[in-house]
C-alpha positions as CSV (number, residue, x, y, z in Angstrom):
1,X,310.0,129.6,150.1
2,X,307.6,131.5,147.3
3,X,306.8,128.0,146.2
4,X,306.1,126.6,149.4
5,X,303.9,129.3,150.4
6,X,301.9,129.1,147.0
7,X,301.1,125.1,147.6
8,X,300.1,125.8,150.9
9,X,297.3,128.4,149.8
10,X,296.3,125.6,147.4
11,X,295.8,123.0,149.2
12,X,293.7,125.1,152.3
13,X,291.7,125.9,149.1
14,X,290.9,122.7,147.9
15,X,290.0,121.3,151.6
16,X,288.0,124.7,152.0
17,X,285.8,123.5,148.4
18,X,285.5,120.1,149.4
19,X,283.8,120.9,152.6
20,X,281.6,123.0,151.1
21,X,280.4,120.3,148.7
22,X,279.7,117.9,151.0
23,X,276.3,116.5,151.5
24,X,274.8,116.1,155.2
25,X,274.1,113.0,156.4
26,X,270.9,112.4,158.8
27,X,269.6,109.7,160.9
28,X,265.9,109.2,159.2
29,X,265.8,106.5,162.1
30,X,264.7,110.3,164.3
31,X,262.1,111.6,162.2
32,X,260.0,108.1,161.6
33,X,257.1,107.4,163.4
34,X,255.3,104.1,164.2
35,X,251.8,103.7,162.8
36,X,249.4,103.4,165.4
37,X,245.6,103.3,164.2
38,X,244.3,100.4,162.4
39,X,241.3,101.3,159.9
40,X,239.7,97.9,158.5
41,X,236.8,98.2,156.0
42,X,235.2,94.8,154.6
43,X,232.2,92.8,154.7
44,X,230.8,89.5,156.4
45,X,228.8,86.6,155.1
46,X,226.5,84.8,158.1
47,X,224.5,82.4,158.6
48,X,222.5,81.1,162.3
49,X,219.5,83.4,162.5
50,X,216.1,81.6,162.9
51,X,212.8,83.2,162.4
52,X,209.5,81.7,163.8
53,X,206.0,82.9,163.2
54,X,204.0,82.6,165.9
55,X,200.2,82.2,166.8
56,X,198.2,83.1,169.9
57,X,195.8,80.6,171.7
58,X,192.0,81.7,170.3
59,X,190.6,83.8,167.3
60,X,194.1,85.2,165.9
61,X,192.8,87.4,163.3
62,X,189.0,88.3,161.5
63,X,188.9,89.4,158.3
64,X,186.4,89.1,155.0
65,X,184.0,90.7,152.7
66,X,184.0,95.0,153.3
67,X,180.3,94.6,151.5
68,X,176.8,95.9,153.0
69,X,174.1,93.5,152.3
70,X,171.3,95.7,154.7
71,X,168.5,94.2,156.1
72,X,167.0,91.3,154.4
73,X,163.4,92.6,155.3
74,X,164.3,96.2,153.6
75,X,163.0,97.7,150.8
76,X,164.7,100.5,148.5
77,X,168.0,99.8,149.4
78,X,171.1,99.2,147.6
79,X,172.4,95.7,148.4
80,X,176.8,94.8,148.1
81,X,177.6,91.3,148.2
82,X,181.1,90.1,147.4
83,X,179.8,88.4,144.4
84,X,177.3,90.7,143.4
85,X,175.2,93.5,143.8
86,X,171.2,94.4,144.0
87,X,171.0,98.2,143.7
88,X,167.8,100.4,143.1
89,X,165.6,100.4,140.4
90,X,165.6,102.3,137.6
91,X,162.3,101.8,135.6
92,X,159.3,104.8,135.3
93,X,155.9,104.2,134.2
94,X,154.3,106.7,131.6
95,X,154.2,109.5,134.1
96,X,157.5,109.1,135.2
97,X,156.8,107.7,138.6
98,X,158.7,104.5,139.7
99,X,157.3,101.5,139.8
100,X,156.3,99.5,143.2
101,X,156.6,96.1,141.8
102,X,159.4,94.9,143.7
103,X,161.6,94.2,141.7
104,X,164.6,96.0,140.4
105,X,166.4,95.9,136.9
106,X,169.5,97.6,138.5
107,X,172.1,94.1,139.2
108,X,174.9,92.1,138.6
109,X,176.1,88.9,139.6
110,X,179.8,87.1,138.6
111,X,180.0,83.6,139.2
112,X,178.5,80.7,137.7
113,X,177.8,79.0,140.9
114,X,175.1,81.7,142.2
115,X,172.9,80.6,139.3
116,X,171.1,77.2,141.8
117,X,169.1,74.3,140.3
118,X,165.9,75.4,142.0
119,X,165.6,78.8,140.7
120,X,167.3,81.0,142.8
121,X,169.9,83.3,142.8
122,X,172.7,83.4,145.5
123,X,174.6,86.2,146.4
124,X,176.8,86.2,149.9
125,X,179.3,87.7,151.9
126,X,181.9,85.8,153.8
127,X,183.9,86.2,156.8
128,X,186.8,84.4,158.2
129,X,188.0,83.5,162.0
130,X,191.8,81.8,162.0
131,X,192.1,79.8,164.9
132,X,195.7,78.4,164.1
133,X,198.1,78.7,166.8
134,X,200.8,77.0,165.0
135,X,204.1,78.1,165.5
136,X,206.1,77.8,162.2
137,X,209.4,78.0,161.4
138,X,211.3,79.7,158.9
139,X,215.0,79.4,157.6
140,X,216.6,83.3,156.9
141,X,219.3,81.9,155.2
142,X,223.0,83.0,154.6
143,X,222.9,87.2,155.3
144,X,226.1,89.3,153.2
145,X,226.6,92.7,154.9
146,X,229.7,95.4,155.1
147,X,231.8,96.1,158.4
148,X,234.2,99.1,159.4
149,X,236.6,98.7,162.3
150,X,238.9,101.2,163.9
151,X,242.0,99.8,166.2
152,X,244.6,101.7,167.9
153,X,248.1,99.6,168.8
154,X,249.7,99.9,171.9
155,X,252.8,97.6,171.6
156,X,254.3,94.6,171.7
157,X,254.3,91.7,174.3
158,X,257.6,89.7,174.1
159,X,258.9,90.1,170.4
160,X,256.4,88.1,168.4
161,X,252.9,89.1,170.1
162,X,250.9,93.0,169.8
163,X,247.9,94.3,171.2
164,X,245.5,96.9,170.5
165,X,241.9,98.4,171.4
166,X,239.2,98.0,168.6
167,X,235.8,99.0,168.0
168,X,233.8,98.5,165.1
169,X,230.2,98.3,163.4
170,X,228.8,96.1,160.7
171,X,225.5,95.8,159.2
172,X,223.3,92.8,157.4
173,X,219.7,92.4,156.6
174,X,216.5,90.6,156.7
175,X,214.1,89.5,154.6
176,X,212.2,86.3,155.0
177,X,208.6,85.0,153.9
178,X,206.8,81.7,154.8
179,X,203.6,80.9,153.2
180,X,201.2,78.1,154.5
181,X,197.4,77.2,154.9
182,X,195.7,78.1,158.1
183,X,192.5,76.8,159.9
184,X,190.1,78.9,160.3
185,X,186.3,78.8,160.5
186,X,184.3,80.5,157.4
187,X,180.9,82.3,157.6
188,X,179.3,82.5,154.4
189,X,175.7,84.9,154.6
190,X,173.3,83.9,152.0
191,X,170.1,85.9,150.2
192,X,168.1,84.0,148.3
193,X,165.8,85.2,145.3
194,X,163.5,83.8,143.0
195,X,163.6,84.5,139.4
196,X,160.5,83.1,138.8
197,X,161.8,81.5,136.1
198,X,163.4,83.5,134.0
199,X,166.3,82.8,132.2
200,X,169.7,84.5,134.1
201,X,172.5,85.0,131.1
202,X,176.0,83.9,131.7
203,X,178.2,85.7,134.1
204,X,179.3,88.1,134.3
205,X,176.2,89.8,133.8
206,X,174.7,93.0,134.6
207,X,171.5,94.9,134.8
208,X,169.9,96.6,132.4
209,X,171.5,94.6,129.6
210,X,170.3,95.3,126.3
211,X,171.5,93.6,122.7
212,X,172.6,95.6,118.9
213,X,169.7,94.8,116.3
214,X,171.0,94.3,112.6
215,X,169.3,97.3,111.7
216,X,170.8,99.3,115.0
217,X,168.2,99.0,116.8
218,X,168.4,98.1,120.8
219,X,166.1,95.3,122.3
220,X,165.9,95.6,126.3
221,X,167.1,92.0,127.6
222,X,167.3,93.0,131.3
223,X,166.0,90.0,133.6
224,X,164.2,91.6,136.5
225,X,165.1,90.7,139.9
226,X,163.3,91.0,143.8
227,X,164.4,94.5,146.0
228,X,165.0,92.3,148.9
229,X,166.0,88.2,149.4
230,X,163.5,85.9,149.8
231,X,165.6,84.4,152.5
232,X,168.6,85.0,154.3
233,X,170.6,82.2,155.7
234,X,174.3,81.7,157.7
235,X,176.8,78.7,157.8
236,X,180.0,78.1,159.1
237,X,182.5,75.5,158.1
238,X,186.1,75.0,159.4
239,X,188.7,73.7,157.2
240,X,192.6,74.4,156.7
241,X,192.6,75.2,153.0
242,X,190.4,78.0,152.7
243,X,192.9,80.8,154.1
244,X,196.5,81.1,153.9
245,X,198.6,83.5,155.9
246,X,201.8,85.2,154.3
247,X,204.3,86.1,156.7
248,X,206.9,88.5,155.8
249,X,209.8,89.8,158.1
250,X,211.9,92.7,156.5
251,X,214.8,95.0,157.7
252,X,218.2,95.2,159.2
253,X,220.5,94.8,162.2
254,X,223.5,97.0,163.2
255,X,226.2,95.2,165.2
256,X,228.3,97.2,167.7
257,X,231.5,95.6,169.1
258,X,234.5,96.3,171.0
259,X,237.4,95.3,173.0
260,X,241.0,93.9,172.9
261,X,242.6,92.0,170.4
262,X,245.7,90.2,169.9
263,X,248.2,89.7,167.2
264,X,250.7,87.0,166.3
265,X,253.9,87.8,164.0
266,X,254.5,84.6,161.8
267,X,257.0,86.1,159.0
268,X,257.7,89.5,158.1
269,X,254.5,89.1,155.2
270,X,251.5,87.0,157.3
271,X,250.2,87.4,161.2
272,X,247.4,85.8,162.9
273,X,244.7,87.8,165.3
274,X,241.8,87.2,167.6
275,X,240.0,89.3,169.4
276,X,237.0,88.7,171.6
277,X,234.8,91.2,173.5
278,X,231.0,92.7,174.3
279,X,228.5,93.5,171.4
280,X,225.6,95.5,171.1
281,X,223.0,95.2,168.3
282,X,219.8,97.2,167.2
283,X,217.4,95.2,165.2
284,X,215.0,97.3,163.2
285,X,212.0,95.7,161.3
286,X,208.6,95.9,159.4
287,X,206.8,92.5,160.1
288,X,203.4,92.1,157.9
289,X,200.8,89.3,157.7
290,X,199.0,89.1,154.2
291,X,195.7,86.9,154.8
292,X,193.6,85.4,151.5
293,X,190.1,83.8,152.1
294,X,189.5,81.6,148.8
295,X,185.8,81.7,149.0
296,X,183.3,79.6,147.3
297,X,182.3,82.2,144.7
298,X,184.0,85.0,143.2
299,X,187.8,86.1,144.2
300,X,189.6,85.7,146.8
301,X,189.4,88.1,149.6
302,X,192.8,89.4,150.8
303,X,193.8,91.6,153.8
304,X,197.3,92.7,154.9
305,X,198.7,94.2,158.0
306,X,201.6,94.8,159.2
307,X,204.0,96.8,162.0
308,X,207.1,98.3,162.2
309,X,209.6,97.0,165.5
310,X,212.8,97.8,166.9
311,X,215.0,96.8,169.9
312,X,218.5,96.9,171.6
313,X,220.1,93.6,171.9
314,X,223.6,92.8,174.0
315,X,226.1,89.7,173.9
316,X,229.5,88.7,172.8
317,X,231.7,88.2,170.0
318,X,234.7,86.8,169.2
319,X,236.9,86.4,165.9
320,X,240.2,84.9,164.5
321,X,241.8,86.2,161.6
322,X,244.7,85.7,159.1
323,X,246.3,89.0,157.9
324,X,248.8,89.5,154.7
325,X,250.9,92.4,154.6
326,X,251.0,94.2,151.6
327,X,253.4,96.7,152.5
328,X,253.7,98.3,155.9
329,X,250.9,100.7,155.9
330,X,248.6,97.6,154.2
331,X,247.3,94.4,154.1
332,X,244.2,92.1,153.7
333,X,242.3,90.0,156.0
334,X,240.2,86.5,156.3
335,X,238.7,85.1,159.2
336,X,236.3,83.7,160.8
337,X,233.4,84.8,163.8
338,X,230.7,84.4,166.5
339,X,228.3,86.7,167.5
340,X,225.5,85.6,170.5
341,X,223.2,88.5,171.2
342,X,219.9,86.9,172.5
343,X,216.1,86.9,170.8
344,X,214.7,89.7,169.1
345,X,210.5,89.4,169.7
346,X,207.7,91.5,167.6
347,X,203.9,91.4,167.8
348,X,201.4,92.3,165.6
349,X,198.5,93.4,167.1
350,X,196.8,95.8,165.1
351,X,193.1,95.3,163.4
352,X,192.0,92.2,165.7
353,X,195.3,90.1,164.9
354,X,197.3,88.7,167.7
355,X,200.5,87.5,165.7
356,X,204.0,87.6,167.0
357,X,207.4,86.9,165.4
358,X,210.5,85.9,167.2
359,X,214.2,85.7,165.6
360,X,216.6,84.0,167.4
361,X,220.4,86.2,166.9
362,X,222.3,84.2,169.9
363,X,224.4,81.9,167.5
364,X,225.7,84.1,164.7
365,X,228.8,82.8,162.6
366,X,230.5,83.2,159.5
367,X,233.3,84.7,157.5
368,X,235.0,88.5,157.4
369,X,237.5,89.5,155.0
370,X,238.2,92.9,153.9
371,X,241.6,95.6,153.7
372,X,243.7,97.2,156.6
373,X,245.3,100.0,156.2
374,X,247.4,101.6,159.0
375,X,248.1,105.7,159.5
């Protein structure tokens, strides 16, 4: 009975110990929850935009030589020419006084070409007029830019098919330059003097010159020169090779998109997508016209304007995409796109130019790849 008793107390012992070692068991299956938001980050390489440079119907732009060359009947004035200058003389007599010849040894010229087989001296001042109204074409090229997309599930359809809500941003830029002659009509003003004769040294050459002695002495060697032209004259030409425009369109456009998309299960690793929906873009630019006048003598004369532009664009867009799950939190994308969202126009208007500029954004298309991550 004693013995019984004692195996008894053992044995409500043992079963006492082994449930106090036991370890718990709980259905994880309770505390897991589905991933819902979709954050893609990547970037986009597209091609489509066209760019054409545009001209108005009459004078589209003025420009040429900022130089004052004063009345050509003056006297004891300073004279600016764009290859040249006649300023005031600087000679005394023996009391001091300055001399009333009329002539001046206060000059310069720089071109070979002023120096004219009847004895004159040429100096001028041109001015340009572009008439072109050509509209030219220019190709933007293939545009690389980044893209972020936020998604939120909201289940499945039938086993194999899901659906979410996404909206999303990307950005890509422009810049663009087309070069060409234009035609435009070229006044060129021209003052005449006499040198009586005199021997003009090679350009460029400027009054008063003097040379170094062997000894270190200074001889005078200025050639004198009139105070005002012995005549003035004005000619026009027209020709397309005298002025060429540089057009330049720089800056950026922000695409906004959203709506539903749609995703296709094909193994437990790859799924395919597409999504289609409304888009939004603002286009943001700084369009400038650099103008050079190649003119007979001297350098070229060059004048650049420019304005800055912006604008709200809307349209559509629509992509199809191949995902590969990395894990279930994971994966990467590749896929293709279209993007329509209309003409963006700019003018340029400012100092006496009537330009405009007009890039066409309505058929966008390219490839997107980047990472998902889910959270």
């Amino acid at each position: 009975m004693k013995l019984f008793r004692c195996l008894a107390l053992l044995g409500f012992a043992s079963l006492a110990y082994a449930q106090q070692d036991e370890i718990p068991i709980f259905n994880l299956d309770d505390y897991y929850v589905e991933p819902r938001m979709n954050l893609s980050v990547g970037f986009r390489a597209l091609t489509g935009p066209k760019l054409s440079f545009i001209g108005s119907p009459g004078v589209t732009s003025t420009f040429g030589s900022v130089q004052s060359n004063g009345d050509a009947n003056a006297t004891g004035i300073a004279r600016d020419y764009h290859d040249g200058y006649i300023g005031l003389d600087l000679r005394k007599d023996a009391d001091g006084k300055p001399l009333t010849d009329g002539k001046t040894n206060s000059w310069s010229y720089v071109d070979a070409d002023q120096r004219r087989a009847d004895g004159y001296m040429a100096f001028s001042t041109y001015t340009a007029s572009v008439t072109d109204t050509a509209t030219r074409a220019s190709d933007p090229g293939n545009s690389y830019g980044t893209e972020l997309i936020v998604a939120r599930d909201f289940g499945k359809i039938g086993g194999k098919f899901q659906w979410k809500i996404f909206a999303g941003m990307s950005i890509n830029n422009i810049n663009t330059g087309l070069r060409d002659n234009v035609l435009a009509t070229i006044t060129r003003t021209t003052d005449l003097y006499f040198m009586n004769g005199a021997t003009v040294p090679d350009p460029v050459y400027q009054a008063p010159s003097t040379i170094t002695n062997e000894d270190g002495s200074l001889t005078d060697t200025t050639v004198l020169i009139g105070q005002k032209p012995d005549s003035r004259t004005t000619s026009s030409t027209t020709d397309n090779v005298s002025v060429s425009n540089y057009w330049k369109l720089r800056g950026s456009y922000i695409s906004f998109r959203a709506g539903p998309a749609f995703a296709y299960t094909i193994t437990d690793r790859f799924r395919v997508s597409f999504s289609v929906g409304p888009a939004m873009v603002y286009v943001g630019t700084n369009y400038s016209l650099e103008q050079t006048l190649t003119p007979e003598t001297s350098d070229p004369i060059t004048a650049t304007i420019n304005d800055l532009g912006d604008d709200l664009l809307t349209g559509y867009y629509a992509d199809a995409n191949v995902e590969y799950l990395l894990s279930d939190r994971a994966g990467l994308y590749v896929g293709a796109f279209f993007q329509g969202t209309g003409e963006y126009e700019q003018d340029l208007t400012s100092q006496n130019s009537t330009y405009s500029t007009k890039l066409d954004l309505s058929s966008l298309k390219g490839l997107r790849a980047g990472l998902n991550y889910r959270f």
